[in-house]
C-alpha positions as CSV (number, residue, x, y, z in Angstrom):
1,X,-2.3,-2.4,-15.4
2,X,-4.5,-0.6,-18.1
3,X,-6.6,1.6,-16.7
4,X,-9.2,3.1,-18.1
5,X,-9.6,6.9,-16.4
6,X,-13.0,9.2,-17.7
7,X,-13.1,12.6,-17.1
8,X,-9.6,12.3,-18.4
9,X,-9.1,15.8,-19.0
10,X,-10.6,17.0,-15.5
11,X,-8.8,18.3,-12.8
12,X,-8.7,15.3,-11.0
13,X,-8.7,13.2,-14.1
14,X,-5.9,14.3,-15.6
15,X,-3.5,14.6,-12.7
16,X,-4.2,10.9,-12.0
17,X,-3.7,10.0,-15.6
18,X,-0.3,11.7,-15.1
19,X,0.3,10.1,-11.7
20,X,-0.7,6.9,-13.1
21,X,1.2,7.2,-16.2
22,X,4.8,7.5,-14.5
23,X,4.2,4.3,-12.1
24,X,4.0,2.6,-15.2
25,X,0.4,1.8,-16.3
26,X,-1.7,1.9,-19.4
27,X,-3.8,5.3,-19.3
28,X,-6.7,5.0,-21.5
29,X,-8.2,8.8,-20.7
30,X,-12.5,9.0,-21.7
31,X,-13.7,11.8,-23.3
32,X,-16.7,12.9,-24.6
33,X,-15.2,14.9,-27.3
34,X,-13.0,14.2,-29.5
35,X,-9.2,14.8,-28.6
36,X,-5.7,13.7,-29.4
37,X,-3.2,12.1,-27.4
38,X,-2.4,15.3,-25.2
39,X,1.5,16.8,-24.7
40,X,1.1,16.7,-20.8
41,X,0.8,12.8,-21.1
42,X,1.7,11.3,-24.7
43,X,1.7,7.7,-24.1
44,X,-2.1,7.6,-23.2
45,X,-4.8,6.5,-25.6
46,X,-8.0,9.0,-26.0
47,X,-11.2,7.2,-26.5
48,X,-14.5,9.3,-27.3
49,X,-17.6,8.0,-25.5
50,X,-20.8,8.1,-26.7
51,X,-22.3,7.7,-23.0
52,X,-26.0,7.2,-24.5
53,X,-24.5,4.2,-26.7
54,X,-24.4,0.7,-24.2
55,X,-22.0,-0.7,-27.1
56,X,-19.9,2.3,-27.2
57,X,-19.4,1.7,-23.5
58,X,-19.1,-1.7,-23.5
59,X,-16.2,-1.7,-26.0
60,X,-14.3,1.1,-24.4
61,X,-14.3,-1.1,-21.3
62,X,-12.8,-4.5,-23.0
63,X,-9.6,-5.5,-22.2
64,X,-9.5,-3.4,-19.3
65,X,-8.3,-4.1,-15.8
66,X,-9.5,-1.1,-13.7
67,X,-11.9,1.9,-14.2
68,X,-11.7,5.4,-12.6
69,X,-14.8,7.3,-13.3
70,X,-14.0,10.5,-12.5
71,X,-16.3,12.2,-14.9
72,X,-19.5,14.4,-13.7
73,X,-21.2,17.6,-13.7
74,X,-19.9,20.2,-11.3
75,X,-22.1,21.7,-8.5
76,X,-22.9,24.6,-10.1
77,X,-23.9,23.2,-13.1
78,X,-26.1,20.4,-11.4
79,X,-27.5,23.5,-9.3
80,X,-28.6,25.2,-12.9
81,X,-30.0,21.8,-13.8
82,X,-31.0,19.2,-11.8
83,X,-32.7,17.0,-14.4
84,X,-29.5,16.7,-16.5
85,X,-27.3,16.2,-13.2
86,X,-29.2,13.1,-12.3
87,X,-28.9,12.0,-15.8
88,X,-25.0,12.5,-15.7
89,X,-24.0,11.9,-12.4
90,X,-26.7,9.1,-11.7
91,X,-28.2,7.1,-14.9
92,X,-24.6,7.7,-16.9
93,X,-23.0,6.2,-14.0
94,X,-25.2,3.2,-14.0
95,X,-24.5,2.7,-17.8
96,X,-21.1,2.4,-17.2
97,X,-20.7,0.0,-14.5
98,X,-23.5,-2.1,-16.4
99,X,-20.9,-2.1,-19.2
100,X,-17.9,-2.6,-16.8
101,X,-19.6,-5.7,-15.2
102,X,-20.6,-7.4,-18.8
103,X,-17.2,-6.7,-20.3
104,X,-15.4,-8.6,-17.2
105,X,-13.4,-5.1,-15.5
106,X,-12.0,-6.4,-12.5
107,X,-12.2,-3.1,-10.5
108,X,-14.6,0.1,-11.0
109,X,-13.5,3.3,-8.8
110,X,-16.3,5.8,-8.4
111,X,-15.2,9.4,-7.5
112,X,-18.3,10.9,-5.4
113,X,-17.8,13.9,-3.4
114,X,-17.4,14.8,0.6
115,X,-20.7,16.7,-0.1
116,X,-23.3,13.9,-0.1
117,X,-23.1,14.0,4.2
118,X,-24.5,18.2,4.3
119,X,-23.2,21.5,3.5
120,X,-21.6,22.9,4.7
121,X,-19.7,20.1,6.3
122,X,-19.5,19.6,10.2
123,X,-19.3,17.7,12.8
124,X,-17.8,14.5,13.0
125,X,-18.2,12.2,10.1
126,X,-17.3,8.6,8.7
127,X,-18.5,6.8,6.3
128,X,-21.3,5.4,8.9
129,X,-22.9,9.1,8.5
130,X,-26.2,9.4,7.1
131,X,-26.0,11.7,4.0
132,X,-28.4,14.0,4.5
133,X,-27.5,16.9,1.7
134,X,-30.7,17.2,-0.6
135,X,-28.8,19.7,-3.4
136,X,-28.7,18.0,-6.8
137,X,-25.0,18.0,-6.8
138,X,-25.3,15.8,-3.9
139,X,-28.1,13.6,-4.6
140,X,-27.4,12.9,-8.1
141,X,-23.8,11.5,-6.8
142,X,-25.6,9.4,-3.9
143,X,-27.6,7.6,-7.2
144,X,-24.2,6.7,-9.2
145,X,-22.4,5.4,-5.8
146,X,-25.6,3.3,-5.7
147,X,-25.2,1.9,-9.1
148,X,-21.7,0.6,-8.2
149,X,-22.4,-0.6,-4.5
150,X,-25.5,-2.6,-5.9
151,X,-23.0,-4.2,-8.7
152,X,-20.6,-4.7,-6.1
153,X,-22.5,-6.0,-3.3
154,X,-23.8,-8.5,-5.8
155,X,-20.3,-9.9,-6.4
156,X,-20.3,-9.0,-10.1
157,X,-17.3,-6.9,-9.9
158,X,-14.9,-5.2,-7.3
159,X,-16.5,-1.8,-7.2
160,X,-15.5,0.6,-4.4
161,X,-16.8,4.1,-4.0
162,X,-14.7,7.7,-2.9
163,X,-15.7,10.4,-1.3
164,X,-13.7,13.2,-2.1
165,X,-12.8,16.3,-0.1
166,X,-12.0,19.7,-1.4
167,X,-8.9,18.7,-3.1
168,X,-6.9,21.4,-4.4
169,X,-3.5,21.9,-6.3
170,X,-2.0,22.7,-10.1
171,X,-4.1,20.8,-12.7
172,X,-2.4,18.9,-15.3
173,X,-3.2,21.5,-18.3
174,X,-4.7,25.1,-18.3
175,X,-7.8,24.2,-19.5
176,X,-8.9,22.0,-16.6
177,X,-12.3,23.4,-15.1
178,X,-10.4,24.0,-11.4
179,X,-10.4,27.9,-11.2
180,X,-13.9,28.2,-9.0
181,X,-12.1,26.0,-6.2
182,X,-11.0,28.3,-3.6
183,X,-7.2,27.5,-3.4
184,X,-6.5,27.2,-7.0
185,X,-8.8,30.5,-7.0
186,X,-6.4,32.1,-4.4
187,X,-3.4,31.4,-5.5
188,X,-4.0,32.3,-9.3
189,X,-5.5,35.6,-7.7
190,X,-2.1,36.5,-5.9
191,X,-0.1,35.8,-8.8
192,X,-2.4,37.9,-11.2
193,X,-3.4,40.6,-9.3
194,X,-1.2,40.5,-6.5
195,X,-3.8,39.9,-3.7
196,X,-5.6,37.3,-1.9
197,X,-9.8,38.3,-2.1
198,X,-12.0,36.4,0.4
199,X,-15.6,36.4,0.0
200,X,-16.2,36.1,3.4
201,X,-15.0,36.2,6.9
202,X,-13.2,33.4,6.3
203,X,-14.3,31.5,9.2
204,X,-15.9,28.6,7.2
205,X,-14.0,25.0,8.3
206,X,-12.7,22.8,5.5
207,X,-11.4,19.8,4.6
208,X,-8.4,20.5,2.3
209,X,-6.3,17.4,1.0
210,X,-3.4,18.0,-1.8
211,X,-3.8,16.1,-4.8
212,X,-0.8,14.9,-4.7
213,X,-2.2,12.6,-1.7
214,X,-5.5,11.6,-3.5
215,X,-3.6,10.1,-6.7
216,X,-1.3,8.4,-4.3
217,X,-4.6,6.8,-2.5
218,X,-6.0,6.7,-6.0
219,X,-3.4,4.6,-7.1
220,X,-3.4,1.7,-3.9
221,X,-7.3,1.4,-5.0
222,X,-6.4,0.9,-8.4
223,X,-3.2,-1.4,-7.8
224,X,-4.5,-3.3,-4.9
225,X,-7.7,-2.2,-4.2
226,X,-8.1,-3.1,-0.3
227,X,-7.4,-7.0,-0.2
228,X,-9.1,-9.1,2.3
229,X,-11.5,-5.9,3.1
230,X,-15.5,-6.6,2.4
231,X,-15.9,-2.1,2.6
232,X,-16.8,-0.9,-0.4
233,X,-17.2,2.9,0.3
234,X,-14.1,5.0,2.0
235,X,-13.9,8.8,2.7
236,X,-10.4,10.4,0.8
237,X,-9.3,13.8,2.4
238,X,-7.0,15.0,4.4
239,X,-8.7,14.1,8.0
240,X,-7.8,17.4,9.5
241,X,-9.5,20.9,9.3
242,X,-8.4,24.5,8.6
243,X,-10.7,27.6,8.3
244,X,-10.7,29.3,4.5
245,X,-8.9,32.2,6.4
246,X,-6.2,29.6,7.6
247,X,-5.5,28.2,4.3
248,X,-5.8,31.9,3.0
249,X,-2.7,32.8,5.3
250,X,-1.3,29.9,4.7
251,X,-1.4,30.3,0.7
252,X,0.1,34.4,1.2
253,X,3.1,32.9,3.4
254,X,4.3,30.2,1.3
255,X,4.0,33.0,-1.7
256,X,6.0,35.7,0.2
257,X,8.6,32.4,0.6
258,X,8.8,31.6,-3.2
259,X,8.1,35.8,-4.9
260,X,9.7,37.6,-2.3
261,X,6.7,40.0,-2.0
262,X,3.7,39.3,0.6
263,X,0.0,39.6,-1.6
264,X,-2.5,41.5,-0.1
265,X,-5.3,39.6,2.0
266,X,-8.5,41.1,1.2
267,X,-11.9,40.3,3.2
268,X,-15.2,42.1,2.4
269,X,-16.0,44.9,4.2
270,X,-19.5,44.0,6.4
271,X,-18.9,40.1,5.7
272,X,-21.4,37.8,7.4
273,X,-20.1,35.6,10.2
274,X,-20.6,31.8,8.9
275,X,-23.8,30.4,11.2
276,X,-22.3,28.5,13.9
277,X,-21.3,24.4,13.2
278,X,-19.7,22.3,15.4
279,X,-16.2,21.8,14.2
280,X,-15.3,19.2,11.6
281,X,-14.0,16.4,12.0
282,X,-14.0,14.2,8.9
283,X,-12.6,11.0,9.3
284,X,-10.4,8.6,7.1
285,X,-9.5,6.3,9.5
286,X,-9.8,3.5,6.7
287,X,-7.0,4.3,5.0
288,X,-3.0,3.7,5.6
289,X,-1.7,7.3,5.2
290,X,1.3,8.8,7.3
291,X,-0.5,11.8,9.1
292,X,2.7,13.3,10.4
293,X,3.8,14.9,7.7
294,X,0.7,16.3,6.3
295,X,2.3,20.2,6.9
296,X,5.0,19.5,4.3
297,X,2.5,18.2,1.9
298,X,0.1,20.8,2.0
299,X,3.2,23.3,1.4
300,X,4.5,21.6,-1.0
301,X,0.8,21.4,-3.1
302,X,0.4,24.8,-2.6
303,X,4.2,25.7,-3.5
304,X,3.6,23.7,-7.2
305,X,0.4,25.6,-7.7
306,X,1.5,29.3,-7.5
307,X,4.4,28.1,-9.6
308,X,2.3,27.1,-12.3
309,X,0.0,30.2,-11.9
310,X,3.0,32.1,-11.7
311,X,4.3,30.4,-15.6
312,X,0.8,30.3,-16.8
313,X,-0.8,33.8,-15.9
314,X,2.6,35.6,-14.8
315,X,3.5,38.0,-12.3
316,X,1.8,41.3,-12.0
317,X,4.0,44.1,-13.9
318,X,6.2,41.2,-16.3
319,X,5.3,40.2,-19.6
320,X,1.8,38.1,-20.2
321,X,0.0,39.9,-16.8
């Protein structure tokens, strides 16, 4: 299939250019500036999108059979400006499954985000769950899955919307914005500094889900979509929860495994307990994943990530520290 992925050179983006690459698809990756074919996936075509220009748009979606938008401002960024973070995640959005739906795309993915139920997350939640989180971040992806749902609910293409997790694990090039998540945070901590720094008790309850698994899902949506289903909307995670101080334990073992040396695990003194939530429980019961061996997964995603941090940044006291 050619597939057409923006936010090509994201963190998610590129690792499911990559993933998408090697099972033998066209990549097309969107960007809005200007870029060459990159060395971390050769064979893909770069187009630059002008996302204000409806024929821009409409031309990089001919002769395409699947979209992933996976482009969009971060929360930060849609915290320091809400305006532009409608305009981006919303209205842009909107543009491009308008063009999607006049150039004849057969499928348009929509990466939203976990986030649009509350935050923090808790409880349990499905994709029945009213979203209920008012932070631009939030709101400004409720508006773009809207644009797609309303496209697809019209039968005018086969538009299906994700909500993402916290998805964690090595990006597909340095430059991928992925350092303020708090594995990839962690474990490029222990390898540079040779300690683990929590900003908190550590208590706060997570979804985690290696990205390994989301391109894997990724990929049935784009391949198959989900035939003889009318849902259009389908939460992507890991459907089990671990506290930041678990996966902080979890990150120093399987670095003491691979280095040989056990990082120190550092939590501010006088931290604030998180207020209390009930626990999480965030359900992906639509989807065909094998649950049982989740453990080996997560190792494994955190195993490939200190790895790179480890050839990237190096090891405290060698060459490049």
């Amino acid at each position: 299939m050619r597939v057409l992925v923006t936010g090509g050179f994201g963190f998610v983006g590129a690792r499911l250019g990559v993933h998408l690459d090697r099972q033998g698809h066209e990549v097309i990756l969107a960007s809005r500036t200007e870029h060459q074919s990159p060395d971390w996936l050769p064979r893909a075509r770069v187009l630059q999108v002008d996302w204000r220009d409806a024929e821009t748009l409409e031309r990089c979606c001919r002769e395409v059979d699947v979209i992933v938008h996976a482009s969009g401002m971060n929360a930060q960024d849609c915290s320091n400006d809400p305006v532009a973070a409608l305009e981006v995640n919303g209205v842009l959005t909107a543009r491009l499954a308008a063009a999607a739906d006049r150039a004849a795309v057969k499928r348009f993915i929509y990466l939203s985000t976990a986030h649009v139920y509350d935050s923090p997350l808790s409880g349990a939640i499905d994709e029945n769950t009213c979203p209920r989180n008012l932070h631009p971040y939030a709101t400004s992806h409720r508006a773009g899955e809207d644009a797609v749902l309303h496209l697809a609910r019209q039968g005018r293409m086969d538009g299906l919307v994700v909500r993402l997790s916290n998805a964690f694990g090595p990006p597909a090039h340095p430059k991928a914005n992925c350092w303020s998540l708090l594995v990839n945070d962690l474990c490029r901590g222990a390898v540079q500094n040779g300690c683990l720094s929590l900003r908190s008790d550590g208590r706060q309850i997570r979804d985690f889900v290696p990205l390994t698994d989301v391109c894997l899902i990724l990929e049935e949506f784009v391949t198959r979509g989900r035939a003889g289903s009318i849902r259009r909307l389908y939460n992507v995670g890991a459907a089990r929860s671990l506290s930041v101080m678990e996966m902080a334990t979890k990150i120093q073992e399987r670095f003491s495994l691979i280095f040989d040396r056990t990082p120190e695990l550092r939590v501010p003194a006088g931290a604030a307990a998180p207020e209390e939530t009930a626990p999480l429980i965030f359900s992906c019961r639509h989807l065909d994943g094998d649950a049982s061996d989740f453990e080996r997964r997560l190792c494994a995603e955190i195993d490939a990530l200190l790895v790179m941090c480890r050839d990237w940044y190096s090891l405290p006291g060698k060459k490049g520290a």
